[in-house]
C-alpha positions as CSV (number, residue, x, y, z in Angstrom):
1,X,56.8,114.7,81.6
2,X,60.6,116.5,81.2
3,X,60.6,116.5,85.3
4,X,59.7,112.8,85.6
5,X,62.0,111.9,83.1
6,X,65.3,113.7,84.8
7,X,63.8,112.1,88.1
8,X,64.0,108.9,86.4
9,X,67.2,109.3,85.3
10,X,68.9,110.5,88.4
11,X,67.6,108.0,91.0
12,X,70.2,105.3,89.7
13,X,73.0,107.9,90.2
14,X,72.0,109.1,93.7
15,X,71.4,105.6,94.2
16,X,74.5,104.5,93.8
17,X,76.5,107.3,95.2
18,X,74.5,106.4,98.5
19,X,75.7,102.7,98.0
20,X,78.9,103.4,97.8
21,X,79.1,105.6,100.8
22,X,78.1,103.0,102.8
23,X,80.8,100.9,101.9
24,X,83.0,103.2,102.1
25,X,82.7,103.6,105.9
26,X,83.4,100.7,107.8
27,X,81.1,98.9,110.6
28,X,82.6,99.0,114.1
29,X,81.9,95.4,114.3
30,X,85.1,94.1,112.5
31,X,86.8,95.3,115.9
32,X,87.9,93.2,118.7
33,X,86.2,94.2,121.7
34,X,87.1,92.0,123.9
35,X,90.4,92.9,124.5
36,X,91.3,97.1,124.8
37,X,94.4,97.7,123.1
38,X,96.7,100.5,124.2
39,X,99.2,101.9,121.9
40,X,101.8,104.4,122.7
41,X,103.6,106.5,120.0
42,X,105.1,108.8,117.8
43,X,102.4,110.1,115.1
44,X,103.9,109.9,111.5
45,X,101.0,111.4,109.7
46,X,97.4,112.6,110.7
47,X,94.7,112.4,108.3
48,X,92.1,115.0,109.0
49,X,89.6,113.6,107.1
50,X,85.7,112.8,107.0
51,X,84.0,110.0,108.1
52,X,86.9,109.7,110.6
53,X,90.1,111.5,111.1
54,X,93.1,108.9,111.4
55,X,96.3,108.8,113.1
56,X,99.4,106.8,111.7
57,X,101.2,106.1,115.2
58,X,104.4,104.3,115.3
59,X,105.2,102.3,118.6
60,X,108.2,100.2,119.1
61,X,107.2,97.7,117.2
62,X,104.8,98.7,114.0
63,X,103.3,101.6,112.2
64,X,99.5,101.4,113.3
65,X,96.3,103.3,111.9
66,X,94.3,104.3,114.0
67,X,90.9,105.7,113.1
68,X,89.5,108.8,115.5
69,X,86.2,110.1,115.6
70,X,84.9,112.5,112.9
71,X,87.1,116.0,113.2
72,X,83.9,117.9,114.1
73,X,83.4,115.4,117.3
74,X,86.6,115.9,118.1
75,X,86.5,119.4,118.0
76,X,83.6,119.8,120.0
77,X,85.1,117.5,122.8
78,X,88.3,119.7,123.0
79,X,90.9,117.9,120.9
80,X,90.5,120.2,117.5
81,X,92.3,117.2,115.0
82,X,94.9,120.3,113.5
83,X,96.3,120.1,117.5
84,X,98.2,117.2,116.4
85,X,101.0,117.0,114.4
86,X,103.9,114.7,112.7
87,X,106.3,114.0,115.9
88,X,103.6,114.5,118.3
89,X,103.7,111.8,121.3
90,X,99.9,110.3,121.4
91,X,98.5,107.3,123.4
92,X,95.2,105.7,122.0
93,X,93.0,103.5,123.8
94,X,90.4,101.3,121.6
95,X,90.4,97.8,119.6
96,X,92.3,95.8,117.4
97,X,90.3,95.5,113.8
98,X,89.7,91.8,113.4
99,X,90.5,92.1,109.6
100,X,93.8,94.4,109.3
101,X,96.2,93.4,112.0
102,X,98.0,97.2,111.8
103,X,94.5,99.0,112.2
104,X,92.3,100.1,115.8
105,X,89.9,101.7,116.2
106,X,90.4,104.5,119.1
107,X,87.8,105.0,122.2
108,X,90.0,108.1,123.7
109,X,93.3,109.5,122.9
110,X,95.7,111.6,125.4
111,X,98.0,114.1,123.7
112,X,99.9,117.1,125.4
113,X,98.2,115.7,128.7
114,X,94.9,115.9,127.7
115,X,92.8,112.4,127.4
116,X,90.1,112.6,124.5
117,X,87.1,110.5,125.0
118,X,86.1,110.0,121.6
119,X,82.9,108.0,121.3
């Protein structure tokens, strides 16, 4: 009875943590593409994080985030995301989100010569 109780109890919390990781990571259809978007920069800040690492690349005319592929992918195609750093020139090939005109979604990156596929 004491095990089907705490079973009870703890299927709304995993529940909801499940939910809200969900919605939490973002569907690659609220991206344009349509149209590839090239963007060459400086990186300001990298975010090594999980679901995605992300870039903050500035380029002559905005600040843009640009979401990577998880740091493990990235790793095991040979761009480790701890390669690149603040100052670092980058160029990221993807699409334009369709909801947050400074966001994109990258398909490859090239830095210190070396071009990324990422997907």
């Amino acid at each position: 009875m004491l095990k089907r109780r705490a079973v009870l109890i703890a299927l709304p919390v995993v529940a909801s943590a499940v939910a809200g990781a969900a919605l939490a990571h973002h569907g690659w259809g609220s991206y344009d593409a349509t149209k590839t978007l090239t963007l060459d920069g400086i990186v300001d800040r990298v975010i090594p994080d999980n679901p995605h690492a992300e870039l903050m690349l500035r380029t002559s005319d905005k600040t843009w985030q640009v979401i990577l592929s998880p740091p493990s992918r990235m790793a095991n195609r040979g761009k480790p995301i701890g390669e690149i750093k603040a100052g670092d020139k980058v160029v990221a090939e993807g699409y334009a989100s369709k909801n947050h005109p400074n966001e994109m979604r990258a398909e490859r990156i090239t830095h210190n010569g070396k071009t990324v596929e990422l997907r």
